[in-house]
C-alpha positions in Angstrom: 0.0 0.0 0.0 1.3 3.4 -0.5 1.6 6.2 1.5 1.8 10.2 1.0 4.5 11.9 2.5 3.6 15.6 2.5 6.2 18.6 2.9 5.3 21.7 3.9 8.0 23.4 1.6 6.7 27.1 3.4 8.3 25.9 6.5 11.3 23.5 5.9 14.5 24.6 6.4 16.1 21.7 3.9 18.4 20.4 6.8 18.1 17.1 5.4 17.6 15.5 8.5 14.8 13.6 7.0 16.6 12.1 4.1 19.4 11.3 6.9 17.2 9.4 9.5 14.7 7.7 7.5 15.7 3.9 6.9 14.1 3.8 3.7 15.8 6.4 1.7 12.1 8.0 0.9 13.2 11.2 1.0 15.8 13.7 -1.1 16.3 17.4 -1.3 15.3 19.5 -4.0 15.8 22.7 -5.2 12.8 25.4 -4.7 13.1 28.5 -5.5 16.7 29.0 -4.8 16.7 27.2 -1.6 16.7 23.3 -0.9 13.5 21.7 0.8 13.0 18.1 1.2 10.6 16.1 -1.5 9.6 12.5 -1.1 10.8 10.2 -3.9 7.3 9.1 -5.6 8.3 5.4 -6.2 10.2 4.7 -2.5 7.1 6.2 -0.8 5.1 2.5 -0.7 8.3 1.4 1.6 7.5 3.3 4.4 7.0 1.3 7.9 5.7 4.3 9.7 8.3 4.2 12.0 7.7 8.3 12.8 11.1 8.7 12.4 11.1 11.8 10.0 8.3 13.6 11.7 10.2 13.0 14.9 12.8 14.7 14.2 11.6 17.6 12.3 12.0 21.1 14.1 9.3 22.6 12.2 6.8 19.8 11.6 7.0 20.0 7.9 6.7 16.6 7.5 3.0 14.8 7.5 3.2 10.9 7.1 -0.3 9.4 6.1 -1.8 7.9 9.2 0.1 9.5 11.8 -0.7 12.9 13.5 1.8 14.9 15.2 -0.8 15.6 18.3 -2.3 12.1 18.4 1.1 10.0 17.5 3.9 12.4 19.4 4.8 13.7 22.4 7.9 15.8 23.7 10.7 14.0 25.0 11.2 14.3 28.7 15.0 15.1 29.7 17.2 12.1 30.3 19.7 12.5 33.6 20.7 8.5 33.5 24.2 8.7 32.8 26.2 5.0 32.5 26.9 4.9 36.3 23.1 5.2 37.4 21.7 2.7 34.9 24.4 0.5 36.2 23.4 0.7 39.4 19.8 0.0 38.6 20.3 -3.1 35.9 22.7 -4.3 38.8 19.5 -4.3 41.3 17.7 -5.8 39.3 16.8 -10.0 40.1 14.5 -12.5 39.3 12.2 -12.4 41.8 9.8 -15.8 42.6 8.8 -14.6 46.5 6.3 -12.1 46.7 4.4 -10.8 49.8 0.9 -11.6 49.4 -0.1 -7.8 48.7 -2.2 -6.7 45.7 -0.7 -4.8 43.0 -2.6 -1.4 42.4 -3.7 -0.9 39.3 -2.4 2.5 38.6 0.7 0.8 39.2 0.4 -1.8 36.7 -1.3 0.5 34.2 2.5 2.6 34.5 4.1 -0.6 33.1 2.2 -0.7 30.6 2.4 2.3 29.2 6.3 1.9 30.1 6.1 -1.1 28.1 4.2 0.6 25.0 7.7 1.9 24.3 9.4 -0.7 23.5 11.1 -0.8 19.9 9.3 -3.0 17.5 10.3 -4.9 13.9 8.0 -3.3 12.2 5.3 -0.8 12.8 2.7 -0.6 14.2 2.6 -2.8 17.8 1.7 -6.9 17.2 1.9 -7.2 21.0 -1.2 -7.4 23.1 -1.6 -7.5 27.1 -3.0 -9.3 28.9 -3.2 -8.2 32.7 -4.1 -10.7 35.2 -4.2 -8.0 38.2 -5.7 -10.6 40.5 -4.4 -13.5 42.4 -7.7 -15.1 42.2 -7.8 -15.4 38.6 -4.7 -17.2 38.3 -5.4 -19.7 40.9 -8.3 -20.8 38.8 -5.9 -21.7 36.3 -3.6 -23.6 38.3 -5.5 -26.5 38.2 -5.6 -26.6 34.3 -2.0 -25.8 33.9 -0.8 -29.1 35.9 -3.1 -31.3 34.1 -1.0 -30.0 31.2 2.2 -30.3 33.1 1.3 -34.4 34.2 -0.1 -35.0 30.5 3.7 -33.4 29.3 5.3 -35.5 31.8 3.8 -39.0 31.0 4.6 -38.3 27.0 8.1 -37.2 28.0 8.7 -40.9 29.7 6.6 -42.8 26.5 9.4 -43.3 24.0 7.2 -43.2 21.2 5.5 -40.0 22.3 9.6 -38.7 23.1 10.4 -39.5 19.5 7.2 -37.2 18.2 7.8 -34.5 20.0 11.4 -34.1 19.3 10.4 -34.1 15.8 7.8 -31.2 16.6 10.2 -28.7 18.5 13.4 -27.2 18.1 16.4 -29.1 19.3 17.1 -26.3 21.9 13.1 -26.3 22.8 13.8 -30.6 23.3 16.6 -29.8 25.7 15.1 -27.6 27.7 12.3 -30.2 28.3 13.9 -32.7 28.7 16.9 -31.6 30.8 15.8 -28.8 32.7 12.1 -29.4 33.3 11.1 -33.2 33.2 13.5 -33.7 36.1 11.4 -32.0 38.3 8.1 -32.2 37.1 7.4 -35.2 39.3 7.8 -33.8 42.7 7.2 -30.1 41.6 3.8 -31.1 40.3 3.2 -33.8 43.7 3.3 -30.2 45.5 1.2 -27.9 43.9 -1.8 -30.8 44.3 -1.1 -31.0 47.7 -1.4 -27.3 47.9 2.4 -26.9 49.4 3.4 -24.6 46.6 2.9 -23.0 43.4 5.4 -23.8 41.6 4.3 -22.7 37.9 3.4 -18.7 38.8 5.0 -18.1 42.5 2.2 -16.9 44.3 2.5 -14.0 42.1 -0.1 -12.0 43.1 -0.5 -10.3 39.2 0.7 -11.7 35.6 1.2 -10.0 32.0 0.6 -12.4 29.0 2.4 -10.8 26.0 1.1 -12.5 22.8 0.1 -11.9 18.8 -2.0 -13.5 16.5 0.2 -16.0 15.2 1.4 -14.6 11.8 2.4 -11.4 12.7 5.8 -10.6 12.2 8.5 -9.9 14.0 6.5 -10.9 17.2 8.4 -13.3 18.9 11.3 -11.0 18.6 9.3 -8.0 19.7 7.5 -9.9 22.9 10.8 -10.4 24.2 12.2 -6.6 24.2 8.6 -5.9 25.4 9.0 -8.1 28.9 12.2 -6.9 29.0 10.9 -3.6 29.2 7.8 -5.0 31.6 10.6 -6.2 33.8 12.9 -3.1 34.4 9.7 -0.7 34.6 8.5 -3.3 37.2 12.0 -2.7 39.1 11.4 1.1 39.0 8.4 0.8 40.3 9.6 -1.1 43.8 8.1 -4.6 41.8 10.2 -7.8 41.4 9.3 -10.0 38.4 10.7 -12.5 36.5 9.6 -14.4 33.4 8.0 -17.3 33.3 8.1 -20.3 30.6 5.9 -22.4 32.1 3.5 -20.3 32.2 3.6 -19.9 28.1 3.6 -23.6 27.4 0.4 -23.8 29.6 -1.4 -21.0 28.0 -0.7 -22.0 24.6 -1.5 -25.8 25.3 -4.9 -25.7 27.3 -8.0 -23.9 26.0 -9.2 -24.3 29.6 -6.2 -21.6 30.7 -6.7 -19.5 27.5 -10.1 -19.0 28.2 -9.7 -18.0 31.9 -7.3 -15.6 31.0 -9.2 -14.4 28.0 -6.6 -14.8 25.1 -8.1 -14.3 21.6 -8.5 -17.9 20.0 -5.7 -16.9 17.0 -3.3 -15.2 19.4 0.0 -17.1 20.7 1.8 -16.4 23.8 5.3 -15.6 23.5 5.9 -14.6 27.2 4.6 -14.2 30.5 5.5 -12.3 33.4 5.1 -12.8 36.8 5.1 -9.7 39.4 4.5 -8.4 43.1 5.9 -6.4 45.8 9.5 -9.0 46.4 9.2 -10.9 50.1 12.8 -10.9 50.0 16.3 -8.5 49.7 19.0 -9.4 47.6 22.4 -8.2 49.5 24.8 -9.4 46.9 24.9 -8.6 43.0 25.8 -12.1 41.0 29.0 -12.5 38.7 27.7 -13.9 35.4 30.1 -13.8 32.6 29.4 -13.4 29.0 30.0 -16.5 27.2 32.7 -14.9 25.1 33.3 -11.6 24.1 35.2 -11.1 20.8 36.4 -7.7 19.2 36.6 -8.1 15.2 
C-alpha cells in the first residue's frame, strides 16, 4: 500500500535530517526556488514502515506521514539524567524475583508498566503485542489446576518413547533440551506439591501476571514480545516490583484452552511470554558475577 509523505515546503529549512534518518531512503532534497526543501521520492514512498522517524525529528513539523498525526502519534521527550553509572546501578539491582508478599498490586501501578512497556522498539510498525493483565491473584489460581493437568499429560509423554520421538520431531532441538533436561526432572515432585497445595510452583504466588502475545502470523512478534517483557521487567524494578519471566507459564497458555479462556486470550493469538510480578518478600544483598559466554572484538 502506499503512503503520501507531505512537505510543507513554506516551513522547511532543507536540513536534510529527514533524508538522513529515515531507513528507507524516501526522502531527497530539492531545489525550490533558490533554496533546498525536502521532496519524497514518488516510487520509494510504498516502503515506508511508519516508524515516525522523520516527523520526529523535524524542528518545524514540515513533514505529514499518512496515518500519523503529530498531536495524536507524538509527544515531547522528557530530559534524560541517567548517565552510564546510574543505569548500572539500577540493571545491577535488578533480580529475578519468585517470592512475593501476598499484597495486591494497584492498578495505577500496573497501568504505568504498561504504558512503560508501549515503548518498547518494534520490527516493524505498528505494535503486534497485546496484554493481557491478570491483576488478581484469584484469577490465576483458577488456572492452576488446568496448567498441571498439562504439566502431568507433558510428563507421562516425556517418559513414552514413542511420544519422546514425536515431540522431538515437533520442537526445536534447543526447545527438546530444555524439556527434557531442565524441566522433566522436576516435574514429578514439583507437580506432587502444587496438588497437595504446598506450593505453586508454575506462577510463585504471584499476586499479578502479563501475557504478552500476537496473532500468530504477525511478524517480527516473537522478537518483539521479548524486548517488550524486557521492558515490563525493568519498569516493574522502577516501580519497587520484582518479576521475572515465566516459561511455564507460556507452554500452559498456549497448550490448554481451559487456561486461555480463563485468561481471555483471543482464539488466534500465541503467547510468546509471560511475566510474573508483586511487591519481592525478599532482599537481595549481593549482585551475581555472570560472565558473558565470550566476548570477541573483530
Amino acid at each position: 500500500m502506499r503512503t503520501a509523505h507531505m512537505i510543507d515546503e513554506a516551513t522547511c529549512t532543507g536540513d536534510g535530517v529527514c533524508v538522513e534518518a529515515c531507513p528507507a531512503h524516501i526522502f531527497e532534497l530539492v531545489e525550490r526556488d533558490g533554496r533546498a526543501v525536502a521532496a519524497p521520492i514518488a516510487m520509494r514512498e510504498s516502503s515506508c514502515m511508519r516508524c515516525g522517524h522523520c516527523m520526529a525529528l523535524c524542528k518545524p513539523r514540515s513533514i505529514t506521514v499518512e496515518g500519523l498525526d503529530y498531536d495524536r502519534d507524538f509527544f515531547e521527550l522528557p530530559r534524560s539524567s541517567v548517565d552510564a553509572g546510574v543505569l548500572g546501578a539500577f540493571m545491577a539491582n535488578r533480580r529475578s524475583v519468585r517470592v512475593f508478599k501476598p499484597r495486591p498490586v494497584p492498578r495505577p501501578v500496573l497501568e504505568k508498566i504498561v504504558e512503560i512497556v508501549a515503548l518498547a522498539p518494534m520490527s516493524f510498525t505498528p505494535h503486534k503485542i497485546e496484554l493481557t493483565v491478570v491483576s488478581k491473584r484469584e484469577t490465576i489460581e483458577r488456572a492452576l489446576p488446568a496448567m498441571v493437568r498439562m504439566y502431568e499429560q507433558l510428563d507421562r509423554m516425556l517418559k513414552n518413547p514413542a511420544m519422546r520421538f514425536i515431540i522431538r520431531r515437533h520442537v526445536s532441538a534447543t526447545g527438546f533440551a530444555s524439556l527434557d533436561q531442565h524441566l522433566r526432572p522436576t516435574l514429578g515432585y514439583r507437580l506432587a506439591e502444587m496438588k497437595a497445595g504446598k506450593y505453586d510452583t508454575i506462577t510463585r504466588g504471584a499476586p499479578a501476571m502479563i501475557l504478552f502475545h500476537s496473532p500468530r502470523a504477525a511478524m517480527g512478534a516473537t522478537e518483539d514480545a521479548q524486548i517488550a517483557v524486557t521492558y515490563g521487567q525493568l519498569a516493574a524494578q522502577s516501580l519497587g516490583l520484582g518479576a521475572s519471566e515465566i516459561g511455564l507459564v507460556t507452554q500452559a497458555v498456549n497448550r490448554s484452552t481451559e487456561v486461555r479462556s480463563i485468561f481471555g486470550i483471543p482464539p488466534g493469538n500465541i503467547v510468546h511470554s509471560a511475566m510474573i510480578l508483586g511487591y519481592p518478600k525478599l532482599r537481595f544483598r549481593l549482585g551475581i558475577r555472570r560472565p558473558l559466554a565470550g566476548v570477541t572484538w573483530a
